[in-house]
C-alpha positions as CSV (number, residue, x, y, z in Angstrom):
1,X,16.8,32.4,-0.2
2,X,16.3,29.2,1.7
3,X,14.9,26.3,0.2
4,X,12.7,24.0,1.6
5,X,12.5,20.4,0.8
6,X,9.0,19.0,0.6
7,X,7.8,15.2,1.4
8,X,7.7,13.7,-2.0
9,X,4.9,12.0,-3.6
10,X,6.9,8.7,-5.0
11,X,3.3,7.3,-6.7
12,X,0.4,8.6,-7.8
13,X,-1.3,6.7,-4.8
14,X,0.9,7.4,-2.5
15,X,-0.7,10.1,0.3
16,X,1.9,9.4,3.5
17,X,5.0,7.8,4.0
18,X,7.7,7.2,6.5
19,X,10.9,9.2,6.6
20,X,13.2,6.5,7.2
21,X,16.5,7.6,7.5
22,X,18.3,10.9,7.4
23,X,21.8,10.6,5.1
24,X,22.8,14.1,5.9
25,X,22.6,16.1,9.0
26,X,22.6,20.1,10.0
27,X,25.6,21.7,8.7
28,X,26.1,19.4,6.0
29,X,26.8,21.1,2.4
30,X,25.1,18.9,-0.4
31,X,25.1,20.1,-4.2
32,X,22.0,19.1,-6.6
33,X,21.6,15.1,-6.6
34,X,22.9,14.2,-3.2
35,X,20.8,11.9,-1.7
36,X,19.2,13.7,1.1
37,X,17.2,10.8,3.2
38,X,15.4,7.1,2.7
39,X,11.9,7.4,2.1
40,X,9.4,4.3,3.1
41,X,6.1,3.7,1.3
42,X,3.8,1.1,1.3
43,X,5.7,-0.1,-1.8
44,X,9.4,0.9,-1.7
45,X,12.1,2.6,0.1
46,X,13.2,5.4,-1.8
47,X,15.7,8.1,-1.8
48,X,14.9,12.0,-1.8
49,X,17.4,13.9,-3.5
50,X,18.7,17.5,-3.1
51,X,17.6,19.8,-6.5
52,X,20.1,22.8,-5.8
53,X,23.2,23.4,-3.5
54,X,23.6,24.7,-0.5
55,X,24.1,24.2,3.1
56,X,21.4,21.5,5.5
57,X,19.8,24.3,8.0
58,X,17.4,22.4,9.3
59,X,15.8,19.0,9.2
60,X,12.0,19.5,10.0
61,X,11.2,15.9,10.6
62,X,13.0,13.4,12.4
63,X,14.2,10.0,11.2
64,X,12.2,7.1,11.8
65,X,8.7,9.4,11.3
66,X,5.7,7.8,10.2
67,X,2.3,9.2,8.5
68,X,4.5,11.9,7.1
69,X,2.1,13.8,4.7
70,X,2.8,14.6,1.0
71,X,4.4,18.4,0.7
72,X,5.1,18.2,4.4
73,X,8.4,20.1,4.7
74,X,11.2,18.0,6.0
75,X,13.7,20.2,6.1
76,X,15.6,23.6,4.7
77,X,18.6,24.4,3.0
78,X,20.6,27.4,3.0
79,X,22.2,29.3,0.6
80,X,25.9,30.5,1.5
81,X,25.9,33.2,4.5
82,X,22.3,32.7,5.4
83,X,20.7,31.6,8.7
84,X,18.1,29.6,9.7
85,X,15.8,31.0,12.3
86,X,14.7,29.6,15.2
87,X,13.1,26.1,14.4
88,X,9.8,27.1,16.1
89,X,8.4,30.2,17.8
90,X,5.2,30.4,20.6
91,X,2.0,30.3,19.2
92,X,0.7,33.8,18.0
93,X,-0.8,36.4,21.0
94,X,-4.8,35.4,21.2
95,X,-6.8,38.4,19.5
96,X,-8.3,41.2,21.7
97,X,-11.8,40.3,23.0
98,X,-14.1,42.5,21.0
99,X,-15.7,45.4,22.4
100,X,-18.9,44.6,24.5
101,X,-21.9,46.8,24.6
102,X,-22.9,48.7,27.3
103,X,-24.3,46.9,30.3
104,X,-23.0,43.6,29.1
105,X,-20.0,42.3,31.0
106,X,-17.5,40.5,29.3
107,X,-17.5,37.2,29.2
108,X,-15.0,34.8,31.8
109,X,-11.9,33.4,29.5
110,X,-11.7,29.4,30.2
111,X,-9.2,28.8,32.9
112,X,-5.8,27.7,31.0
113,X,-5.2,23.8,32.3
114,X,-1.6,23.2,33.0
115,X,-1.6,20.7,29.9
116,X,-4.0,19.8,27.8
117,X,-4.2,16.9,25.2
118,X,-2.1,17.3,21.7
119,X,-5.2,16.7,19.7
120,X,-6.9,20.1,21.3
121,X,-4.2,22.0,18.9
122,X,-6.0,20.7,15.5
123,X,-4.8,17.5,13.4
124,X,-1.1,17.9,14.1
125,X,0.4,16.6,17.7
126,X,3.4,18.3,19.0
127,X,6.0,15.8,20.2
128,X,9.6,15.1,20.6
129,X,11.3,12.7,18.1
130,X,12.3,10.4,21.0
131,X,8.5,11.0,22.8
132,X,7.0,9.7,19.3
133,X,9.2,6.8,19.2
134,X,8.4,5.6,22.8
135,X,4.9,6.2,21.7
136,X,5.1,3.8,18.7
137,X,7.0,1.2,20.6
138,X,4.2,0.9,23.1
139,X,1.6,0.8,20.7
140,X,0.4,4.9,22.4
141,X,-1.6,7.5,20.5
142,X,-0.5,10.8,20.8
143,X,-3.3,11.9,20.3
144,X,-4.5,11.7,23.5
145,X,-1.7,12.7,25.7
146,X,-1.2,15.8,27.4
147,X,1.6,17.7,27.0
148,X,3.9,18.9,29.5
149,X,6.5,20.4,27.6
150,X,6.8,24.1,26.1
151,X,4.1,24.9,24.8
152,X,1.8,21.7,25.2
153,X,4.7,19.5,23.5
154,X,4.2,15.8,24.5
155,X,7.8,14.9,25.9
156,X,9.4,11.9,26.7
157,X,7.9,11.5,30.4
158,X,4.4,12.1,28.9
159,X,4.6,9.0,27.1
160,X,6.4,6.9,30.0
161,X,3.4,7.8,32.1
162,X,0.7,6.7,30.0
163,X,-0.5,3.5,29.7
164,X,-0.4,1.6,26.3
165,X,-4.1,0.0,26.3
166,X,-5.5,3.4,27.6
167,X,-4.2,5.6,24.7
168,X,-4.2,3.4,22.2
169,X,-7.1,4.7,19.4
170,X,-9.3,7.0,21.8
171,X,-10.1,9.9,20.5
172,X,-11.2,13.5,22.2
173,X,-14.7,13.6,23.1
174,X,-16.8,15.3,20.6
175,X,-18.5,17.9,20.8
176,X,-22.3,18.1,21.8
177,X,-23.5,19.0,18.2
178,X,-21.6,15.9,16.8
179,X,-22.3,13.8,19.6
180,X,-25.8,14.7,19.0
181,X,-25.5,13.9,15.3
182,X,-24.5,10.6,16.0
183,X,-27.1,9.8,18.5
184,X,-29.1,7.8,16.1
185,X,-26.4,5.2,15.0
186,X,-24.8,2.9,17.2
187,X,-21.6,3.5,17.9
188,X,-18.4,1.6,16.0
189,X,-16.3,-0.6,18.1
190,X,-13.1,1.7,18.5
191,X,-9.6,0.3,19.4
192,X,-10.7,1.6,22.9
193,X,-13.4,-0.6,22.9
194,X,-11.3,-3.7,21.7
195,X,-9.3,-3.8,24.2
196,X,-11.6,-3.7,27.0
197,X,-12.7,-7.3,25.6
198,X,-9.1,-9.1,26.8
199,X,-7.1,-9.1,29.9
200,X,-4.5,-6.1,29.7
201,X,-1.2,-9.1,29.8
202,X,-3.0,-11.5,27.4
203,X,-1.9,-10.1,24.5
204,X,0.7,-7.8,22.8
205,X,1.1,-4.3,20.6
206,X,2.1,-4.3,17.3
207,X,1.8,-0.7,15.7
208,X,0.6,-1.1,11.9
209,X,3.4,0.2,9.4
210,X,3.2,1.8,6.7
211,X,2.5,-0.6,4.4
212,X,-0.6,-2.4,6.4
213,X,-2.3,1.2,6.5
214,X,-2.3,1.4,3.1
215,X,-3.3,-1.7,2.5
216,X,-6.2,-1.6,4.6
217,X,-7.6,1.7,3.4
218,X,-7.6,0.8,-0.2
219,X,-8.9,-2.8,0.2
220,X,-11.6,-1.5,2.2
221,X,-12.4,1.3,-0.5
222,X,-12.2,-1.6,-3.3
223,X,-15.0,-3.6,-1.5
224,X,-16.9,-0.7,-0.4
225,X,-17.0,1.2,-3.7
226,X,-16.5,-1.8,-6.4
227,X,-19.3,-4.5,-6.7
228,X,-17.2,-7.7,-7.2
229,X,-18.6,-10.6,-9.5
230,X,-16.9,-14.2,-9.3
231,X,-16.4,-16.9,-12.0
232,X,-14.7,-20.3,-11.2
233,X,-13.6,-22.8,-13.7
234,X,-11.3,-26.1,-13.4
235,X,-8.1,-26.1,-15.8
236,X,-6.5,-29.3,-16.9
237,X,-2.5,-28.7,-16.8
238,X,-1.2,-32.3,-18.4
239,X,-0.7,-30.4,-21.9
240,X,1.1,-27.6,-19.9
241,X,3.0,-29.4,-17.4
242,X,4.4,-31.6,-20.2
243,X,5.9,-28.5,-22.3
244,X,7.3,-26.9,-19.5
245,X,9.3,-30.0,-18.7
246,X,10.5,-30.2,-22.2
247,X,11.3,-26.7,-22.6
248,X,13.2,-26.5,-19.1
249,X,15.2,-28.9,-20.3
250,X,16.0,-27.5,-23.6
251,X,17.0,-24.2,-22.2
252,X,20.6,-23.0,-22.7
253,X,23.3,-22.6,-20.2
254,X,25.4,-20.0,-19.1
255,X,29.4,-19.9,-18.6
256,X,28.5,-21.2,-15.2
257,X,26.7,-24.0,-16.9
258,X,22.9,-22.9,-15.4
259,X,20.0,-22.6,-17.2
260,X,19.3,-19.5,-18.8
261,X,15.2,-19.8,-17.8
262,X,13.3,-22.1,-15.9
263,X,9.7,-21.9,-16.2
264,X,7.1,-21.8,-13.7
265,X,3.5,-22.3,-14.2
266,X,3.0,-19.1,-13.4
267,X,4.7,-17.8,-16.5
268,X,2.1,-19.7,-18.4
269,X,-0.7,-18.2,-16.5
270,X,0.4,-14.7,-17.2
271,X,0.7,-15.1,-20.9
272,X,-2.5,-16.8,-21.0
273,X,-3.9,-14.3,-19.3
274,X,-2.4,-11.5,-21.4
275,X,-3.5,-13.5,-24.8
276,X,-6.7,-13.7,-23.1
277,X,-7.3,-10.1,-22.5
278,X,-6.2,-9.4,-26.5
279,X,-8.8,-11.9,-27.5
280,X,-11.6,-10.2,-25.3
281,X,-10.7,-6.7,-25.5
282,X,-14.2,-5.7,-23.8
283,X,-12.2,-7.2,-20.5
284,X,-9.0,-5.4,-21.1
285,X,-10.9,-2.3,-19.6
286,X,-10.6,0.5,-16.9
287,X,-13.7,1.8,-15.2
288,X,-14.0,5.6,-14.7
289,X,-16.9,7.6,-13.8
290,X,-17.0,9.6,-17.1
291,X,-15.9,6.7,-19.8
292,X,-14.7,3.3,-20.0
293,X,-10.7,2.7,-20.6
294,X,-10.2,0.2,-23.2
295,X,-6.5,-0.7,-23.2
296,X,-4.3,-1.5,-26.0
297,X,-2.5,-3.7,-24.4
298,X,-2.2,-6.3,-21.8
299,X,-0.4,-4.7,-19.2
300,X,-0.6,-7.9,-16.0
301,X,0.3,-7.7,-12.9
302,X,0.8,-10.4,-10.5
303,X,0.9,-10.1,-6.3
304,X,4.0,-10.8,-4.9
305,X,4.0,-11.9,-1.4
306,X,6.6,-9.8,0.8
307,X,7.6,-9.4,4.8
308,X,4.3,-7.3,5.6
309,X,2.1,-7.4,2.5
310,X,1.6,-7.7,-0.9
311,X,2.8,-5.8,-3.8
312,X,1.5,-6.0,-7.6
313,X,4.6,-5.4,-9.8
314,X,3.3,-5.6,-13.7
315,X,4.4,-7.1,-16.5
316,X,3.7,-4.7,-19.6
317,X,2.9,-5.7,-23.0
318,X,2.7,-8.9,-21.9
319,X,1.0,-10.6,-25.1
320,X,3.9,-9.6,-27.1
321,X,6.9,-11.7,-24.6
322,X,7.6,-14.8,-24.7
323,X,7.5,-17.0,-22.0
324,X,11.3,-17.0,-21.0
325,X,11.6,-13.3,-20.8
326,X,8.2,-13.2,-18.9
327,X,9.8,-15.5,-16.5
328,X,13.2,-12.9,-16.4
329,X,11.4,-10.2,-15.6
330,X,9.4,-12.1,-12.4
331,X,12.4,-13.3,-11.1
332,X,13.7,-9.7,-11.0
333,X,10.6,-8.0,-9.7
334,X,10.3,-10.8,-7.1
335,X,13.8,-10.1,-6.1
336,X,13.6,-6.3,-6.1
337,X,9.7,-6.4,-4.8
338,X,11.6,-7.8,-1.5
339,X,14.3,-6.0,-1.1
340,X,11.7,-3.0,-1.5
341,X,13.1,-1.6,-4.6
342,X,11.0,-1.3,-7.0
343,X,9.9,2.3,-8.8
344,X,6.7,3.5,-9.1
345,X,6.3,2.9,-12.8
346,X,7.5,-1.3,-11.7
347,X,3.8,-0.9,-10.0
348,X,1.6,1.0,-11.2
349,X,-1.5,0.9,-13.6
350,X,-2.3,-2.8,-15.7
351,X,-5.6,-3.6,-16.4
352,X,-5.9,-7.2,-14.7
353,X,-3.8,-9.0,-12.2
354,X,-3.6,-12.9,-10.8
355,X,-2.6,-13.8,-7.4
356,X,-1.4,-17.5,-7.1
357,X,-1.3,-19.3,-3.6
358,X,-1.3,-23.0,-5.4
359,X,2.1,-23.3,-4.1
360,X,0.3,-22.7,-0.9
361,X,-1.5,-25.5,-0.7
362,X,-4.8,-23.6,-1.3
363,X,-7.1,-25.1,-3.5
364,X,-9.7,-22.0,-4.6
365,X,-9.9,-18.7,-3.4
366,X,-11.1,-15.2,-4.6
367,X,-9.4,-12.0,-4.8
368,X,-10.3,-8.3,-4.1
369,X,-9.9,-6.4,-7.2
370,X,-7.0,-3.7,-6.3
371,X,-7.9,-0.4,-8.7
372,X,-7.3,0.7,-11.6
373,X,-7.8,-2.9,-13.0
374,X,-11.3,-4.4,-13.3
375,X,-10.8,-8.3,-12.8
376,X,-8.4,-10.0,-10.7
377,X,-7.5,-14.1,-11.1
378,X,-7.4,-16.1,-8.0
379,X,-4.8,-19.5,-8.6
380,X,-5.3,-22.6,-6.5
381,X,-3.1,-25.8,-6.3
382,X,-2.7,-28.3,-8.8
383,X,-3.6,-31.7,-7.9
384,X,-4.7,-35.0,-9.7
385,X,-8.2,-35.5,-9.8
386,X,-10.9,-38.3,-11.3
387,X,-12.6,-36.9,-13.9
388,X,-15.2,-38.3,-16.3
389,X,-14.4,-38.5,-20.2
390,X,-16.9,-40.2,-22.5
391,X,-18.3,-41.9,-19.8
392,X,-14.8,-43.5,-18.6
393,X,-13.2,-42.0,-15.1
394,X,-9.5,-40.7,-15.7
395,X,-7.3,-39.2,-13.5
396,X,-6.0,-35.3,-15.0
397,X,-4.1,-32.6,-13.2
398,X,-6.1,-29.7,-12.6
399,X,-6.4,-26.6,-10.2
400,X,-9.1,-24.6,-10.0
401,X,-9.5,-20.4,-11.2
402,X,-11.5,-17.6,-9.6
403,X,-11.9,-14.7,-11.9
404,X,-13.1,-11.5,-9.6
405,X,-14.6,-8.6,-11.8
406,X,-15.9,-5.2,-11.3
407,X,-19.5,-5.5,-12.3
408,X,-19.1,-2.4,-13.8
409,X,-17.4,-2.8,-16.4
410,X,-17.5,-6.8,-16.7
411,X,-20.6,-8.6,-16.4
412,X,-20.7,-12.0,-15.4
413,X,-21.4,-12.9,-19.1
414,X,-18.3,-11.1,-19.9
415,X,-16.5,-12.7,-17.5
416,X,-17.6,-16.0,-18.4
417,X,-16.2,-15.6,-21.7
418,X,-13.2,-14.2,-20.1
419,X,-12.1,-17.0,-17.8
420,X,-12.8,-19.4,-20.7
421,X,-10.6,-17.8,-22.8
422,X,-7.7,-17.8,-20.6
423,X,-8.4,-21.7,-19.8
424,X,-8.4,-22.1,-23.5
425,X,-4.6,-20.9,-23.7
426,X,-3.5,-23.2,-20.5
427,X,-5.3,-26.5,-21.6
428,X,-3.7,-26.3,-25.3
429,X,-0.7,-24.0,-24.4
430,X,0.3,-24.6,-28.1
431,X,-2.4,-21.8,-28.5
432,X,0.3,-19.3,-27.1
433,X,2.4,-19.8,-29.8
434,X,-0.1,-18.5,-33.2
């Protein structure tokens, strides 16, 4: 019996991703665990594996595909001595008018255009793997393109005849009972409309990947559906500074004589954080509609800045590492968050995160919270700055902290407390240590 492979979901967010590149082709045998093809999220690339053994009848989707949903089938494999049938067949025969009463002619069946646009065929355009990579190049929705291959099937020459700026985001007209449903709100500023604003050769296409989708859908959901709260506070970093330089120094060398850590300040920050979150367990929270998530441990992550985006790798039970291993473990989701390797479970859940941009040169900011956690700390740069002690002006190294919350579940009281508590364990990092 044939078995088809399915898109996989490789997260418990993940809804669409790209299939990026075929490793085995019609005709190949593969036996469970070969690696069938690369999978692209907005996270990783990944690797889709065969679960039994067989022969490759047919790949369903091709390489380089985009917007692939979850449980799409990609392709089939066959058992010894089966076949695989013909890849598609014409759509079904339209059903037999119904019988008319008496007197009442039948009514006229629409004239059948020539081609007609992908999207009147539902949700799912037909096109050619080379027709959708034209299409993508050029910045063309398929949406809107008629077809002139079998079947309404958007072939190459479809897409070499449209225009980029005309087909990019328009939609098929709606219908009268939507358009009339609309009436009374003014209508949004489409990609259509966008681009009527600029000269057609002042500016350039740059199709979103996968990755910037993602991102923009759940940012806009976490400002839509949480209520963020901000808290700022100033952090003096001479105490912290100091130890880091002492401890750098002391730390051991390997055969090839280099140091076995080297700190950064943002090592400290996570700790803190993670201490921080112990000490005011009412933070260290999850909001959900039915009950509140109180976590037993503090589970970080932090926003590492790659080639299109952002990714949050997190740091679990981080109150119980110490500060070299913390540092370790950065390093290597850093390294792997870049080289888009990192799993789901390198990603997923924490209750908090911080995103640092003092080596940026940004002095204050504030974050969007990224669900499931409930608070999110915004770094700036550390720089000297006159301060007034006991009357007396003195020059300290501080930067300045934003603490985002979900007012849901953290009040600005709460968060107050919060945010103190974390500056606590940076001015005396000594704190870190009992």
């Amino acid at each position: 019996m044939p078995i088809t492979v399915l898109m996989p979901a490789l997260s418990p967010t993940m809804e669409k991703g790209k299939l990026a590149k075929w490793l085995k082709q019609e005709g190949d045998a593969v036996k469970s665990g070969d690696v069938l093809a690369e999978i692209e999220t907005d996270k990783a690339t990944m690797e889709v594996e065969a679960v039994d053994e067989g022969v490759i009848g047919k790949l369903l989707v091709a390489a380089g595909s985009e917007d692939v949903a979850v449980n799409t089938p990609i392709a089939v494999i066959l058992a010894e001595g089966e076949t695989m049938a013909a890849a598609s067949s014409p759509p079904p025969a339209a059903p037999k008018p119904a019988p008319q009463p008496a007197g009442v002619a039948p009514a006229a069946a629409p004239a059948s255009p020539a081609a007609t646009p992908a999207a009147a065929h539902g949700s799912r355009v037909f096109a050619s793997p080379l027709a959708r990579r034209l299409a993508r190049e050029r910045g063309i929705n398929l949406a809107v393109l008629a077809g002139s291959g079998p079947h309404g099937r958007i072939v190459l020459k479809d897409v070499e005849k449209a225009q980029p700026g005309a087909a990019l985001g328009a939609a098929p007209a709606a219908t009268p009972s939507a358009a009339g449903s609309a009436a009374a709100a003014p209508p949004p500023m489409g990609d259509d409309t966008v681009l009527k604003l600029f000269p057609p050769d002042s500016f350039d296409l740059v199709p979103h990947d996968t990755m910037r989708k993602v991102i923009a859908r759940r940012l806009m959901e976490a400002k839509l559906t949480i209520p963020h709260f901000y808290v700022s506070v100033d952090v003096t970093l001479d105490s912290l500074l100091a130890l880091r330089e002492r401890l750098n120094a002391q730390a051991p060398k390997n055969d090839a004589g280099k140091p076995l850590w080297k700190l950064s300040v943002n090592d400290f920050i996570i700790k803190a954080m993670a201490l921080a979150l112990i000490k005011v367990p009412d933070a260290n929270v999850t909001w959900t509609e039915a009950a509140m998530l109180r976590h037993r441990h503090a589970d970080v992550g932090v926003a590492v800045s790659i080639p299109g985006g952002l990714i949050t790798p997190v740091v679990r039970r981080a109150e119980e590492k110490g500060l070299a291993r913390i540092s370790t473990e950065m390093k290597d989701y850093a390294a792997r968050a870049r080289a888009r390797k990192l799993m789901p479970e390198d990603y997923t859940g924490g209750s908090a995160a911080i995103s640092n941009m003092g080596m940026m040169n940004v002095g204050n900011f504030a974050a969007i919270i990224n669900p499931p956690h409930a608070s999110i700390l915004a770094v700036g740069s550390a720089a000297e700055r006159a301060v007034v002690r006991g009357g007396t002006v003195q020059v300290e190294t501080q930067m300045t902290m934003t603490l985002s919350t979900d007012h849901r579940c953290i009040d600005g009281a709460l968060g107050a407390i919060f945010i103190n508590a974390i500056k606590a364990h940076l001015e005396e990092p000594g704190l870190m240590l009992v």
